[in-house]
N, C-alpha and C positions, 0 to 999 in steps of 0.2 A: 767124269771127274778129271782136272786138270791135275798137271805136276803140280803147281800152287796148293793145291785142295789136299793134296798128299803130305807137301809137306806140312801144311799149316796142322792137320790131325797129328803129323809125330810130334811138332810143335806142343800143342795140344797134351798129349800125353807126358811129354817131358814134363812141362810146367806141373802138373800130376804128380810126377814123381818128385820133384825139387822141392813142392811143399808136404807131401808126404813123409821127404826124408827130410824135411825139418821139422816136424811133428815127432819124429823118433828121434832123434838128434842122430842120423846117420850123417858123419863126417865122410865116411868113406865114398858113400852118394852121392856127395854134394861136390866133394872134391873128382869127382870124374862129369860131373856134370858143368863146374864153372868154367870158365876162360881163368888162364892166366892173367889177362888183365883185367877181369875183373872188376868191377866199380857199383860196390852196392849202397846206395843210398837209403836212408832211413828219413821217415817224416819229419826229424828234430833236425834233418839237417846235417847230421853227423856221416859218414861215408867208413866202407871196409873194404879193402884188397879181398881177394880168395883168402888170403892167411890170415887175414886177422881176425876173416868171419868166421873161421873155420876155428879159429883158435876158441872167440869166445862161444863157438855152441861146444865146442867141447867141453870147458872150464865149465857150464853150467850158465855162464852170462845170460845166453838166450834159450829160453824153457818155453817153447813153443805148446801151447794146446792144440786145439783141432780149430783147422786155420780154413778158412771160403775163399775160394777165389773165382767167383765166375769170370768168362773172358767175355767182352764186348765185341771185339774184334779180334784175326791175326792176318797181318798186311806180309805178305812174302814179295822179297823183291832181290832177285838172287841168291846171294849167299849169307840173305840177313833177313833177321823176322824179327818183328815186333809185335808184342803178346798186348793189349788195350785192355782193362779189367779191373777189378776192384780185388780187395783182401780184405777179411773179416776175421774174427777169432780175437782170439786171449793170446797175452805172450807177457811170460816176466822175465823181465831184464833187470839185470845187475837187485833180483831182491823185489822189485817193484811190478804189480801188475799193470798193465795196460792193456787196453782194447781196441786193436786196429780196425780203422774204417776210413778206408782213401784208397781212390784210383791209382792204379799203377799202370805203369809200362815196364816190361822185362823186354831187349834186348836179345838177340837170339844169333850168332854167326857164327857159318859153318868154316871149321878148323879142322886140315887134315883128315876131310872127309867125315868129320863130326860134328854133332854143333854142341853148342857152347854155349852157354849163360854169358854175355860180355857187361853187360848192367842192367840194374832195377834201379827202379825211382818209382817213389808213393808218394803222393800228395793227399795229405789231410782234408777230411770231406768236411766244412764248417759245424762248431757244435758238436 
């Protein structure tokens, strides 16, 4: 097994834990998990800092259910990984359900000897 092969499993596992604690609405998890700069994309286009995501899972904005995310791929190239995969599940926002189904990329760099969530972006599967 390579370094690559090592990181991409913690990789791997974080991404785990990121949609898990958003399944519970753990803020506290998310927020040791994201970057400070942060850049979280949503399929309508709409974008959150770490604080503002954080803000509205708190407030109840986002009520995640039990969310899928298989991964396609995780491409390691130094201090940065890129997670290839889709997202499935239930999530109501602001009152409204919806049901995600688009490929994503989650953004991965190591900070300070940790890594980081730097961005996600989903694209809507047609239909």
């Amino acid at each position: 097994m390579t370094a690559a092969d090592d990181v991409a499993k913690q990789i791997s596992a974080l991404e785990d834990r990121r949609y898990q604690a958003m399944t519970d609405g753990d803020v506290d998890a998310l927020a040791e998990l994201f970057s400070p700069d942060l850049v979280y994309s949503h399929s309508d286009a709409s974008t959150d800092s770490k604080q503002s995501y954080l803000d509205k899972l708190a407030t109840g904005h986002f009520d995640y259910g039990v969310m899928d995310h298989p991964e396609s791929s995780i491409v390691v190239r130094g201090d940065c990984a890129l997670v290839f995969g889709d997202m499935r599940g239930e999530v109501v926002i602001a009152g409204s359900t919806r049901v995600p189904n688009s490929k994503c990329l989650s953004v991965w760099g190591r900070e300070n000897g940790n890594w980081a969530l730097l961005a996600f972006q989903p694209t809507k599967y047609p239909g």
